[in-house]
VOFI-483588 format. One line per 8 residues: for each residue y, x, z of N, C-alpha, C. Coordinates in nm, 3 decimals. Layout:
BEGIN
Y:X:Z:Y:X:Z:Y:X:Z | ...
// end
This chain:
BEGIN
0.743:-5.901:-6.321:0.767:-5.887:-6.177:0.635:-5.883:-6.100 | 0.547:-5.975:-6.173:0.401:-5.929:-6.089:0.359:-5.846:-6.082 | 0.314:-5.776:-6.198:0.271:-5.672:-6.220:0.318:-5.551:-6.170 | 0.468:-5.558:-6.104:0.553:-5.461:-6.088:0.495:-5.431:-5.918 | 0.472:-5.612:-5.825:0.458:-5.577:-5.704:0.259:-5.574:-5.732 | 0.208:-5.590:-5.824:0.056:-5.576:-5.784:0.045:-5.401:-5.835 | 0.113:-5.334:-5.885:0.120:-5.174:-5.880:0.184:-5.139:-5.737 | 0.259:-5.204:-5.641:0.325:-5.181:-5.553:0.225:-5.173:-5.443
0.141:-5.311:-5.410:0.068:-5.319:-5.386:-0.067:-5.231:-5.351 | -0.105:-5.171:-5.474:-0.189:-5.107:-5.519:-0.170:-4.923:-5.449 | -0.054:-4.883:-5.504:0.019:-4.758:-5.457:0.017:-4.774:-5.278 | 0.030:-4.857:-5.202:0.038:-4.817:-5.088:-0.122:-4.848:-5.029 | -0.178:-4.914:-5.056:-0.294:-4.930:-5.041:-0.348:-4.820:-5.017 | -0.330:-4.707:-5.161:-0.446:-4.602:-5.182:-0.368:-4.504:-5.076 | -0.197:-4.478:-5.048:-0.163:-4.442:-4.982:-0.184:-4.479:-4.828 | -0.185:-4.572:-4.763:-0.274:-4.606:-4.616:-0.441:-4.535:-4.631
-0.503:-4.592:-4.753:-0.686:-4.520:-4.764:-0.643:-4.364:-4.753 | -0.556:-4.314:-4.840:-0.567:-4.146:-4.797:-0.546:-4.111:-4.657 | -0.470:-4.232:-4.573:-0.404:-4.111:-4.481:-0.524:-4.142:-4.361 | -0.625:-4.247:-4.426:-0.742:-4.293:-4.316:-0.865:-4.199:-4.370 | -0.844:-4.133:-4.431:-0.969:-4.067:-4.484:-0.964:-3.908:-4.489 | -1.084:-3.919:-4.369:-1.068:-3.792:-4.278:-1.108:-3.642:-4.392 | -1.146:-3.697:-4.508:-1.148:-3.558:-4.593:-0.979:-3.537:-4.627 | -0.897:-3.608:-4.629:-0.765:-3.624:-4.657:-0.681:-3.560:-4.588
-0.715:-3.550:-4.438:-0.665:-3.516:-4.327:-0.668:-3.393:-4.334 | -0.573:-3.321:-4.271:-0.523:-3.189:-4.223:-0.662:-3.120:-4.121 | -0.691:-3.014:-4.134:-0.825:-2.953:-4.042:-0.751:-2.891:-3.941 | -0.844:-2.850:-3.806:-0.718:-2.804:-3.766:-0.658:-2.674:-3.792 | -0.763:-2.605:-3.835:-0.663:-2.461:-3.858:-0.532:-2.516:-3.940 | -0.542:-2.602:-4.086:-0.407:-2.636:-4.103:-0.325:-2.667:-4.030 | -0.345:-2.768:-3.933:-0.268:-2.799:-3.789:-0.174:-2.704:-3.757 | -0.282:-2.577:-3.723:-0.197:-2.504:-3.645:-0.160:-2.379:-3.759
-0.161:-2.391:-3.879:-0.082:-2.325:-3.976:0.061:-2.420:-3.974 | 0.079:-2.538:-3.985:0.155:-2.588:-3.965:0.316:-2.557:-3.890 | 0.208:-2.532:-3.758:0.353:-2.484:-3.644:0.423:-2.387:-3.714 | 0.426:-2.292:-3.749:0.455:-2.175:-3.884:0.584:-2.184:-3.902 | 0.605:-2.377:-3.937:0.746:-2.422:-4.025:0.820:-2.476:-3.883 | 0.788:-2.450:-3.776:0.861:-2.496:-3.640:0.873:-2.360:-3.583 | 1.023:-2.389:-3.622:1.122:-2.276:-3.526:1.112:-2.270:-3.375 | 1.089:-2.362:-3.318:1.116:-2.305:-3.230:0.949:-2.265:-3.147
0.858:-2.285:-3.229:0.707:-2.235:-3.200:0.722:-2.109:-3.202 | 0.782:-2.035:-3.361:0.792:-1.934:-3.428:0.869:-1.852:-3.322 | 1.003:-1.885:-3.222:1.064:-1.804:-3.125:1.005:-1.776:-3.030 | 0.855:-1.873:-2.989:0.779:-1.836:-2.886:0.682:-1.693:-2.863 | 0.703:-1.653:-3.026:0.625:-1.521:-3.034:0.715:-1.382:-3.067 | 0.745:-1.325:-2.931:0.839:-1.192:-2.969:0.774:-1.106:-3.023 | 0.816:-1.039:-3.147:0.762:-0.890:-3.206:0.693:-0.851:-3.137 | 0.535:-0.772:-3.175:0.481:-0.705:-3.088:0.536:-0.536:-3.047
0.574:-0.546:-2.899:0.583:-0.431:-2.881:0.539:-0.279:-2.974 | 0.588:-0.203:-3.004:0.514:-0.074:-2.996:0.428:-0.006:-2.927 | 0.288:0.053:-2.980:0.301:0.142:-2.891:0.170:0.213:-2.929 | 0.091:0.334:-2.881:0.005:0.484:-2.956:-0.133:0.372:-2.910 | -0.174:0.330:-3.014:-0.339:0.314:-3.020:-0.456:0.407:-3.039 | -0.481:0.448:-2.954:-0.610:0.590:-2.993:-0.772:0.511:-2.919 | -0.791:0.480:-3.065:-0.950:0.441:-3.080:-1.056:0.529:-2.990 | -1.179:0.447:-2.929:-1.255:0.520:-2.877:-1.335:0.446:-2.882
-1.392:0.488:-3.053:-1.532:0.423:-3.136:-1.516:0.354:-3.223 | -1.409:0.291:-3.223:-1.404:0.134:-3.313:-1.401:0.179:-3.447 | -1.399:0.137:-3.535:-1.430:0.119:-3.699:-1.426:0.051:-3.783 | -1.282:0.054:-3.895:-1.278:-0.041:-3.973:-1.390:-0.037:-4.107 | -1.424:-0.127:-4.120:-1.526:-0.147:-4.248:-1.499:-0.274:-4.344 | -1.511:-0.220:-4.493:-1.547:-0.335:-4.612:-1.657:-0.383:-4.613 | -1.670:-0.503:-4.596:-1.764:-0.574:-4.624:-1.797:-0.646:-4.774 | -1.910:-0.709:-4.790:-1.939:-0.814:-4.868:-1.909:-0.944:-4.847
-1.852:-1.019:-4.918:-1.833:-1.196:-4.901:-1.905:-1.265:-4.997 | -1.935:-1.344:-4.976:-1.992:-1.486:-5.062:-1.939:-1.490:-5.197 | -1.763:-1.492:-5.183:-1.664:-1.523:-5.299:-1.647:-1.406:-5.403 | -1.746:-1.286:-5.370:-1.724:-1.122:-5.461:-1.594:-1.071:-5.398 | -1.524:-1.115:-5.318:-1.423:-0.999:-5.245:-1.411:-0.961:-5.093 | -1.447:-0.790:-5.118:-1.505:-0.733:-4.999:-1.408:-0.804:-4.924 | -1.463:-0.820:-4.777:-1.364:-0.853:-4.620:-1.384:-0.768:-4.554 | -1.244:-0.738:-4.413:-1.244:-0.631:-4.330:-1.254:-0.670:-4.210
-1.325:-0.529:-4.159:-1.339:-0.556:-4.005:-1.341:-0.469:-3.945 | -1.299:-0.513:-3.815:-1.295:-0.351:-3.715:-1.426:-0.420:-3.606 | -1.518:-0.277:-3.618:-1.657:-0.315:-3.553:-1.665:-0.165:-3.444 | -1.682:-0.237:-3.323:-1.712:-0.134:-3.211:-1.865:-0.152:-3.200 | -1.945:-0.092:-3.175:-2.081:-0.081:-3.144:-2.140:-0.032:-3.064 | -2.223:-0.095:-2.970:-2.312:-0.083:-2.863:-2.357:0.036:-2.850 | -2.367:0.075:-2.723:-2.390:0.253:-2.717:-2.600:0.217:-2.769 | -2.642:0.151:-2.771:-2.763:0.122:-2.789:-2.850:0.008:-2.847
-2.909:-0.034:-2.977:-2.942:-0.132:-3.094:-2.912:-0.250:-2.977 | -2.848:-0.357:-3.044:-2.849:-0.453:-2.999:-2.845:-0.593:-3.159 | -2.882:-0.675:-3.070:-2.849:-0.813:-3.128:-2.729:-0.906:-3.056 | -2.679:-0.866:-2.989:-2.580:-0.914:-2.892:-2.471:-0.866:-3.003 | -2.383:-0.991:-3.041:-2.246:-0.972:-3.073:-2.128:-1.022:-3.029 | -1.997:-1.012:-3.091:-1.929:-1.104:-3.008:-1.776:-1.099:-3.142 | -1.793:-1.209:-3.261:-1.658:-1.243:-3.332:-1.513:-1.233:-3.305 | -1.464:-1.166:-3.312:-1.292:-1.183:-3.228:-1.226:-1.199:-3.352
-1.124:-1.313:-3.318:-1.024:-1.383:-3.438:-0.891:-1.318:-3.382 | -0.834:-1.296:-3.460:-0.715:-1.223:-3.433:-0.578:-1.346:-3.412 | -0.484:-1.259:-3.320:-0.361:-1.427:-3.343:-0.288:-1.384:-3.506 | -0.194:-1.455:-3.482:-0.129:-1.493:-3.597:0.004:-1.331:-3.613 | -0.028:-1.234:-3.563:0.003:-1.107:-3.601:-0.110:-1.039:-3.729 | -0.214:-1.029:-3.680:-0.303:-1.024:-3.805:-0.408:-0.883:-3.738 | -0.506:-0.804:-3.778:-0.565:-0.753:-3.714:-0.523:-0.642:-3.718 | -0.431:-0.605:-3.547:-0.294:-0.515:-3.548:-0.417:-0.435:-3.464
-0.304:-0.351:-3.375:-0.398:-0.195:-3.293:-0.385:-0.301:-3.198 | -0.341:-0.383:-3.120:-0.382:-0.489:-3.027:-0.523:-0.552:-2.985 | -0.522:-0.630:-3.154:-0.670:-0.665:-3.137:-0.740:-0.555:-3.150 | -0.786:-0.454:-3.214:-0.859:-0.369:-3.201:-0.884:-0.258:-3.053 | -0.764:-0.252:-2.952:-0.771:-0.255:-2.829:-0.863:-0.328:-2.772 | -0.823:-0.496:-2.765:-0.890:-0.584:-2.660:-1.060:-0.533:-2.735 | -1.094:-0.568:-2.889:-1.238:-0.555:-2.905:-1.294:-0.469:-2.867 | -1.189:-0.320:-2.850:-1.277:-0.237:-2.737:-1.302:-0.227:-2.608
-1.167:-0.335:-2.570:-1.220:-0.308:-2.436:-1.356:-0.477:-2.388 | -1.301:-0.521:-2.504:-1.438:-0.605:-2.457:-1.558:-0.590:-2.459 | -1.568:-0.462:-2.542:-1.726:-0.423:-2.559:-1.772:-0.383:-2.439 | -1.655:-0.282:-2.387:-1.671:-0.181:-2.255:-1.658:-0.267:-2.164 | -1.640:-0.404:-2.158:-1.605:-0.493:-2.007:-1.766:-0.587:-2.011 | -1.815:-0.549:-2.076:-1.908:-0.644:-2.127:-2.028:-0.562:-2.148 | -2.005:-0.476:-2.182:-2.178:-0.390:-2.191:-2.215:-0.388:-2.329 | -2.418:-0.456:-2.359:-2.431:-0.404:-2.451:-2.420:-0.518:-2.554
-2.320:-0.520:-2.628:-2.295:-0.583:-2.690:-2.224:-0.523:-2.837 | -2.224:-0.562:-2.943:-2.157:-0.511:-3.053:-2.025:-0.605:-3.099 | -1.896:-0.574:-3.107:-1.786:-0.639:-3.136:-1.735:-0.607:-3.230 | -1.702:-0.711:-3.368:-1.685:-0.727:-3.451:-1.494:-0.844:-3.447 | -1.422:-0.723:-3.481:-1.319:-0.812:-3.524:-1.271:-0.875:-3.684 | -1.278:-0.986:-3.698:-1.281:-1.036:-3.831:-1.104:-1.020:-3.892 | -1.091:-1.006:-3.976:-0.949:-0.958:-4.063:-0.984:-1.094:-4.175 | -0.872:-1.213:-4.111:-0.870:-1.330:-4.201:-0.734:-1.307:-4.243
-0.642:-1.189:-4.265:-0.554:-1.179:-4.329:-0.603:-1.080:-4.447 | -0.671:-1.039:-4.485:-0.717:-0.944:-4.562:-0.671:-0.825:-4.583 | -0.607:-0.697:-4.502:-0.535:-0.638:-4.436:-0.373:-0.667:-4.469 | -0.370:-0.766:-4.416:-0.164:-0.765:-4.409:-0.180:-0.805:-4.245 | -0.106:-0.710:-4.247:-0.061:-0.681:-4.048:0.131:-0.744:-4.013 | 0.113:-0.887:-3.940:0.286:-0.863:-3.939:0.339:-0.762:-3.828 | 0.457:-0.724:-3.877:0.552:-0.661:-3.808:0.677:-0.754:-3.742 | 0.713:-0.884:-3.765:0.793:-0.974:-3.785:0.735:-1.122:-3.760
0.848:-1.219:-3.711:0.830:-1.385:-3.684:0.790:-1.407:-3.848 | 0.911:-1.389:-3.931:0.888:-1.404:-4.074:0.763:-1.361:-4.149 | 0.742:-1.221:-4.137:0.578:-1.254:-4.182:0.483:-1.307:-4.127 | 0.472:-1.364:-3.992:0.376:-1.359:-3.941:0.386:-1.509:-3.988 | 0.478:-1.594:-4.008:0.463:-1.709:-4.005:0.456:-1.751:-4.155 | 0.473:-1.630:-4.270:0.421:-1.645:-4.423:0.308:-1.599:-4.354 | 0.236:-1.517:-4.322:0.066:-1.498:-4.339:0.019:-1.623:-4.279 | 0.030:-1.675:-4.155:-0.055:-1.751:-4.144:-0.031:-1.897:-4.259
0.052:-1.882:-4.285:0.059:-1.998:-4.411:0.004:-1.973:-4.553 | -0.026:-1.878:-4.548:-0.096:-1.823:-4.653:-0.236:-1.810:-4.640 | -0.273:-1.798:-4.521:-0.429:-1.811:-4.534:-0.491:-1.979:-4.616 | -0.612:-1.928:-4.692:-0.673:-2.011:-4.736:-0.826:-2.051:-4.700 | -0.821:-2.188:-4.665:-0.928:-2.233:-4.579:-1.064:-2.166:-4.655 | -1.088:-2.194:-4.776:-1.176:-2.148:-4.833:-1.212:-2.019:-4.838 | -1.120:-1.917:-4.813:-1.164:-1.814:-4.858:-1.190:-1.719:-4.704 | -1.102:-1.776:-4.619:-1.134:-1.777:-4.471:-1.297:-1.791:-4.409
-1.334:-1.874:-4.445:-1.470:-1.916:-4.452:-1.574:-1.820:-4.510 | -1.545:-1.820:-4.655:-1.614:-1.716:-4.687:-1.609:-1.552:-4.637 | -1.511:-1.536:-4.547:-1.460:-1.381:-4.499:-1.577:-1.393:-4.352 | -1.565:-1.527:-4.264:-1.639:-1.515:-4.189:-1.762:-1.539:-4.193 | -1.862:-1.595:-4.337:-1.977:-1.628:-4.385:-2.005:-1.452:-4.400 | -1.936:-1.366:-4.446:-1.990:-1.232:-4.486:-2.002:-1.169:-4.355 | -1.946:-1.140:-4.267:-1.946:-1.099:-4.140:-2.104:-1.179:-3.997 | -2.091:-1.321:-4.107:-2.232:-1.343:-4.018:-2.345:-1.258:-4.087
-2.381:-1.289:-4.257:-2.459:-1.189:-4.274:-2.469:-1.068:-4.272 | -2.331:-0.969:-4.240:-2.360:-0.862:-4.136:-2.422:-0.835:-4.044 | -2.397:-0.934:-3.955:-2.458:-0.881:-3.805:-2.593:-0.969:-3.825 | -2.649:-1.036:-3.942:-2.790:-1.057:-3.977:-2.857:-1.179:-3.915 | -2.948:-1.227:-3.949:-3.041:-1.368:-3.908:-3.042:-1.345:-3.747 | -3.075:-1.187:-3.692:-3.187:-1.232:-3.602:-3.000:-1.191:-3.487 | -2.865:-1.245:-3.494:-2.817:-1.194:-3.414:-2.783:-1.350:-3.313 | -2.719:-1.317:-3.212:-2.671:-1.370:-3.127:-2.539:-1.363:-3.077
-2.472:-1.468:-3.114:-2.280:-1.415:-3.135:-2.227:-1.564:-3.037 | -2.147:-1.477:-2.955:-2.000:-1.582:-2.904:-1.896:-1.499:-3.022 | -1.841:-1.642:-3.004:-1.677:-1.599:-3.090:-1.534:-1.626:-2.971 | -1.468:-1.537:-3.019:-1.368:-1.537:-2.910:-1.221:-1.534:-3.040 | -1.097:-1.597:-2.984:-0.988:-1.576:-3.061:-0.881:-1.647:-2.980 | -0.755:-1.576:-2.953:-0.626:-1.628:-2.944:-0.516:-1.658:-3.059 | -0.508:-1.847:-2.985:-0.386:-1.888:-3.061:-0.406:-1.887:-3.272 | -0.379:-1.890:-3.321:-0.484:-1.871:-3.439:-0.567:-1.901:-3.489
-0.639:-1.748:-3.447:-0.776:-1.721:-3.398:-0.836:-1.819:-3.295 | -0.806:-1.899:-3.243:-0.846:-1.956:-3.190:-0.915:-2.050:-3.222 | -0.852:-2.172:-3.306:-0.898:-2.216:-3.355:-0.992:-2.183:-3.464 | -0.993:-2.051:-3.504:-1.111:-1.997:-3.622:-1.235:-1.999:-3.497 | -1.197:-1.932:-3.379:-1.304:-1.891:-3.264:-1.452:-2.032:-3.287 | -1.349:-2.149:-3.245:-1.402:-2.271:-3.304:-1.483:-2.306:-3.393 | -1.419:-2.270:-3.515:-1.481:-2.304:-3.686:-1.593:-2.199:-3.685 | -1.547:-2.073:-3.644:-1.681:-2.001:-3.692:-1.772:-2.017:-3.594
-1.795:-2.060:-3.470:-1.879:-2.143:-3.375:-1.991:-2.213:-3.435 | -1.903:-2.311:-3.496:-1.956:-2.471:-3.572:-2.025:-2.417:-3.710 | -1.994:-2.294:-3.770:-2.064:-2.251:-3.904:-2.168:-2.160:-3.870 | -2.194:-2.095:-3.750:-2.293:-2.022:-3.672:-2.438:-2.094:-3.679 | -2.398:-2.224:-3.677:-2.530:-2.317:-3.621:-2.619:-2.269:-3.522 | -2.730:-2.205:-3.542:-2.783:-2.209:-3.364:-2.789:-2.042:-3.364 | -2.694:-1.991:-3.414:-2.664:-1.842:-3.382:-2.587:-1.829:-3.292 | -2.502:-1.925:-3.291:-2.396:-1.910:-3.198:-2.417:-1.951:-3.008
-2.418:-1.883:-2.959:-2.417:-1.905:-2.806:-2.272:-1.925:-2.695 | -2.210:-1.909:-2.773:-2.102:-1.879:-2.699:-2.005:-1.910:-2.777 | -1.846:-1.975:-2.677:-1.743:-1.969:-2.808:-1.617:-2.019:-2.653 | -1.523:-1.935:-2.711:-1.411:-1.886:-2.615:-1.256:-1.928:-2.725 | -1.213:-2.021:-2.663:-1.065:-2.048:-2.711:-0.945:-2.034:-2.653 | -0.890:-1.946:-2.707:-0.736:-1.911:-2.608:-0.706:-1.966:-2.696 | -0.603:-2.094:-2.640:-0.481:-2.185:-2.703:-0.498:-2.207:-2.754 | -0.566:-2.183:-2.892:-0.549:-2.231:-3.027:-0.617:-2.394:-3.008
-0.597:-2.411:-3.178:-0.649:-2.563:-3.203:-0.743:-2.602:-3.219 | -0.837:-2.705:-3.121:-0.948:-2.713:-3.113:-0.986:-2.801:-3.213 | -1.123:-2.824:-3.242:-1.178:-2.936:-3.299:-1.222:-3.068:-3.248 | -1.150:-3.166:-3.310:-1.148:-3.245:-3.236:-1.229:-3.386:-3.246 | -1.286:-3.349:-3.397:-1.394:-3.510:-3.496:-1.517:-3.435:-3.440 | -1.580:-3.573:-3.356:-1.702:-3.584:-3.303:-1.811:-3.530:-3.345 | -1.818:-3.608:-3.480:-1.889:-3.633:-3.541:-1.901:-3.432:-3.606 | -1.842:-3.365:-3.603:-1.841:-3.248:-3.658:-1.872:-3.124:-3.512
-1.818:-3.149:-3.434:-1.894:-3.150:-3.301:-2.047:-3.125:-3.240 | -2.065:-3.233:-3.350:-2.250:-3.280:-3.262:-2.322:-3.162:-3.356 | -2.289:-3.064:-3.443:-2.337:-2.972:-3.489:-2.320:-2.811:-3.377 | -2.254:-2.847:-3.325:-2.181:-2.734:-3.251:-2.349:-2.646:-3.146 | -2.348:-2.564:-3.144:-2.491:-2.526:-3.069:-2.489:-2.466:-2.937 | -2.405:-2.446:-2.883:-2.313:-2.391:-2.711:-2.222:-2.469:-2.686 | -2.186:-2.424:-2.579:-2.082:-2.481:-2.489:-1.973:-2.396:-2.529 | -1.863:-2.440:-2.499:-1.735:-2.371:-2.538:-1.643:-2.330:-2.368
-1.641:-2.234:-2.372:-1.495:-2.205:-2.284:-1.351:-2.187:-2.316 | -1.257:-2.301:-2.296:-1.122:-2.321:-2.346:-1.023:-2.252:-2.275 | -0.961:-2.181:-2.320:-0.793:-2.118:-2.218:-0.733:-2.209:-2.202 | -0.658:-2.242:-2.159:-0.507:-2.380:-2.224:-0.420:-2.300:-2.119 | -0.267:-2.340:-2.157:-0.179:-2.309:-2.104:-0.106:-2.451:-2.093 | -0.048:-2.506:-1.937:0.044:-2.654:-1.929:0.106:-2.622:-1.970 | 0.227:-2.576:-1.938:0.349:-2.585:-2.043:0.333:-2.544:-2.217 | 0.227:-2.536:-2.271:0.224:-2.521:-2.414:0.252:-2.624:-2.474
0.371:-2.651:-2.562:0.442:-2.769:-2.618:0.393:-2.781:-2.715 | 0.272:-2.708:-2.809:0.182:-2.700:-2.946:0.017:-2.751:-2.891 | -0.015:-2.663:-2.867:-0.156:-2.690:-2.772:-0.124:-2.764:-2.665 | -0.085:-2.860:-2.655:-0.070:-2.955:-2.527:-0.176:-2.982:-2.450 | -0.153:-3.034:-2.368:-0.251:-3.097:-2.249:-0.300:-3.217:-2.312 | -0.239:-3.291:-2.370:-0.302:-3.363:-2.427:-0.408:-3.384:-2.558 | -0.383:-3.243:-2.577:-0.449:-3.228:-2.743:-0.579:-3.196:-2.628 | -0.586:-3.082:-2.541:-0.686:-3.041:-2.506:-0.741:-3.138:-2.424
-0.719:-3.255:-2.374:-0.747:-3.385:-2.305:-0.838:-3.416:-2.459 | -0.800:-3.449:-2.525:-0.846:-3.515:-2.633:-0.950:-3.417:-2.677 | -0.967:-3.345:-2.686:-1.078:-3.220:-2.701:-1.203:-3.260:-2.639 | -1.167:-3.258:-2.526:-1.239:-3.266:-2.432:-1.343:-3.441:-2.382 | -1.256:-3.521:-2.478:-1.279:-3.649:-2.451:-1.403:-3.610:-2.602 | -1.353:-3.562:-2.704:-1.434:-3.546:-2.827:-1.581:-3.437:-2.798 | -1.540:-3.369:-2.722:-1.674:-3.300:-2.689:-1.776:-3.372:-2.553 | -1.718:-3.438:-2.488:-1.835:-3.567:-2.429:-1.861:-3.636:-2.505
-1.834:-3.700:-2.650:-1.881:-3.787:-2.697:-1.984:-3.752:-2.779 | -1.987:-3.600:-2.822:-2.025:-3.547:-2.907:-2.186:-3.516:-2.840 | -2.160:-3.512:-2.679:-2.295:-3.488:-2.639:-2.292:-3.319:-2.568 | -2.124:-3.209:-2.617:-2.134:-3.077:-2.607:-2.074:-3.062:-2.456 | -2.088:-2.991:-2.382:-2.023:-2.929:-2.334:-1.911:-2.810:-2.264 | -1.794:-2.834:-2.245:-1.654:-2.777:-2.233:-1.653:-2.750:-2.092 | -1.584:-2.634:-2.085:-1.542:-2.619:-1.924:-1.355:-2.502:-1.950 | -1.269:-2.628:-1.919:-1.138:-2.612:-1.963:-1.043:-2.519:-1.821
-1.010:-2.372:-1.856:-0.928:-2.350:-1.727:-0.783:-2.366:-1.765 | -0.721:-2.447:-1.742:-0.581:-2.472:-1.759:-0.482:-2.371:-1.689 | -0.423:-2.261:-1.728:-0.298:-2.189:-1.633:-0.175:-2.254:-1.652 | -0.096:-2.270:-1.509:0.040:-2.272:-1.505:0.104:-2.195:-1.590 | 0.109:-2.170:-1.745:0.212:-2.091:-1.843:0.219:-2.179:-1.987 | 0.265:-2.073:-2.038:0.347:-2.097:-2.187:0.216:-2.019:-2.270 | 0.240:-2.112:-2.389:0.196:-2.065:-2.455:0.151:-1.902:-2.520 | 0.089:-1.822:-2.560:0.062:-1.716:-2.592:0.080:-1.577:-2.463
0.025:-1.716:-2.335:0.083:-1.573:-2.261:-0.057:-1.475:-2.208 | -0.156:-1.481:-2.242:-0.269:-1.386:-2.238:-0.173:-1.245:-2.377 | -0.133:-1.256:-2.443:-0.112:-1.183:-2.518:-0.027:-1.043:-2.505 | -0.118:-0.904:-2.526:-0.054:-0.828:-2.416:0.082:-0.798:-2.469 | 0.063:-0.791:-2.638:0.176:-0.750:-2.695:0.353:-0.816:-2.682 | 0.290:-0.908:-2.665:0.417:-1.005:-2.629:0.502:-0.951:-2.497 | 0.645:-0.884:-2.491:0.656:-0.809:-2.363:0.706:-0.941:-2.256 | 0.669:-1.035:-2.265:0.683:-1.135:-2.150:0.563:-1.182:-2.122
0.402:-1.181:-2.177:0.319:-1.211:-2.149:0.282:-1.232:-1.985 | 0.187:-1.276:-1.908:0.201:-1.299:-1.807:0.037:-1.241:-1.730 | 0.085:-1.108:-1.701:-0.061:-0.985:-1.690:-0.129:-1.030:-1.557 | -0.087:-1.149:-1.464:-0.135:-1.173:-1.388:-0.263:-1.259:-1.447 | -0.180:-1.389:-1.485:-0.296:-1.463:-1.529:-0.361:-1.414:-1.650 | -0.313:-1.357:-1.717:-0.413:-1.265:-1.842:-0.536:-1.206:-1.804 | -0.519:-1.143:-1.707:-0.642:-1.106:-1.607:-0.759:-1.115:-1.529 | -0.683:-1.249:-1.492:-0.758:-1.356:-1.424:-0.877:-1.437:-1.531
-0.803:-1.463:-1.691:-0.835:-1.527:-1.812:-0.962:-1.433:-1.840 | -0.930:-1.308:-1.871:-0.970:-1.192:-1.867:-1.119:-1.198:-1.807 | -1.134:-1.197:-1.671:-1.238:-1.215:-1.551:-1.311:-1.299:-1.611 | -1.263:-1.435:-1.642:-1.346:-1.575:-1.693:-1.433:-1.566:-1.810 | -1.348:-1.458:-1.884:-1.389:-1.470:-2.027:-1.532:-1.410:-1.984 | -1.504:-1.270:-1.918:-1.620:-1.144:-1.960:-1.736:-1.221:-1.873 | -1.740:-1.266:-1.721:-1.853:-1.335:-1.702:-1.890:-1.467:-1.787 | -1.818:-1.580:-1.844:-1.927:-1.632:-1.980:-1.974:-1.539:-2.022
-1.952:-1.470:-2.146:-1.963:-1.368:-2.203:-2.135:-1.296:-2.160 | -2.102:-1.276:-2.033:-2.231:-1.193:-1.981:-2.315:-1.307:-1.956 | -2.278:-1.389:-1.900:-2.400:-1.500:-1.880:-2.460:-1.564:-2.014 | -2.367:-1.570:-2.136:-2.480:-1.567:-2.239:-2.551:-1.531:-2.314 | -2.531:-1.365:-2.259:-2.610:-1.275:-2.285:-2.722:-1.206:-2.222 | -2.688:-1.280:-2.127:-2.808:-1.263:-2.016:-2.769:-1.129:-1.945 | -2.643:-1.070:-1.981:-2.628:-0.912:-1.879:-2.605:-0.956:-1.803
// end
């Protein structure tokens, strides 16, 4: 019987140490892979509309990765050499004619800059709640990493990159921020899940500009409260515009999105954007 409760003992022990031990812990992109298995997150995202994407410049390309398997990207480029870039994480549709829209028009709202959209699905595009919510559960942290490690040594030592991403992507916007180290100038989060350990933080090399939406029942006000409490401690600085909406509503594809404040989001983004590029 002793032995029975000093194994008992023992078993919850190591079970309390795992769930205190922050390598143990969920990151947040898992976080927000998570929502995936919540229905009623999953109803918050209607099919993306249809509709005729006709490119003007953009370019998908194979790359090199770290791990030996090429990664994709759709790269618009500066009418003139630049070191100015700008990462775009795609949402949890995957890198559809959407994102490759906004990266053009962010190049063109923005000047001279080169925009690079990263493909962390490795081309699977959803059409559907159901795939979209197997792909993002299917991404793998590791190999994610390495897709956006190849894309930094693309755009090379001597570049200068904000990262931008909705919902998702958002939280990658984040991660690949924090793996930039002092490449990174800039870093733009629509909705997604921020980072929130301090201590991982105090590496961070810019300031971040956050979207949030109040009524977002995933990205809460409080997660982004807590964000925000973790990036004063950290020493970084945040500057959070909160809109009166729902979740994913910058998103054009979504036919309820909300084109007022998208716009407005829109405005905010492209002056950061230019101010840390000095245009």
């Amino acid at each position: 019987m002793r032995i029975v409760l000093s194994l008992l003992v023992v078993c919850v022990s190591a079970a309390v140490a795992q769930q205190n031990d922050p390598c143990c812990s969920a990151t947040p992109t898992e976080e927000f892979a998570s929502f995936g298995k919540d229905m009623a997150f999953v109803a918050l995202h209607e099919a993306p509309v249809p509709f005729a994407f006709q490119s003007s410049g953009g370019e998908m390309k194979s790359i090199k990765s770290p791990d030996g398997v090429d990664a994709l990207m759709y790269e618009v480029r500066s009418d003139q050499p630049t070191n100015n870039y700008i990462f775009v994480f795609h949402e949890w549709w995957g890198l559809n004619d959407y994102i490759k829209q906004e990266a053009e028009r962010i190049r063109r709202d923005i000047g001279n800059v080169n925009v690079i959209a990263v493909d962390l699905y490795d081309g699977k595009i959803a059409a559907t709640q159901d795939s979209a919510r197997a792909y993002v559960g299917q991404v793998n942290e590791e190999r994610a990493r390495a897709i956006i490690k190849g894309v930094i040594a693309y755009a090379g030592k001597k570049a200068k990159v904000t990262t931008l991403g909705w919902c998702f992507g958002g939280g990658w916007s984040m991660q690949a921020a924090l793996m930039l180290g002092k490449q990174a100038v800039g870093c733009v989060i629509y909705y997604g899940m921020p980072e929130k350990d301090p201590k991982k933080l105090r590496a961070l090399n810019c300031d971040v500009l956050g979207i949030f939406a109040g009524q977002d029942g995933y990205i809460t006000p409080a997660v982004v409260e807590e964000f925000q409490k973790s990036m004063k401690t950290a020493g970084k600085k945040v500057d959070v515009k909160m809109f009166d909406a729902v979740h994913a509503f910058a998103n054009p594809s979504n036919p309820n999105h909300d084109k007022a404040m998208a716009a407005e989001a829109h405005v905010a983004v492209v002056s950061y954007m230019k101010k840390k590029f000095g245009l």
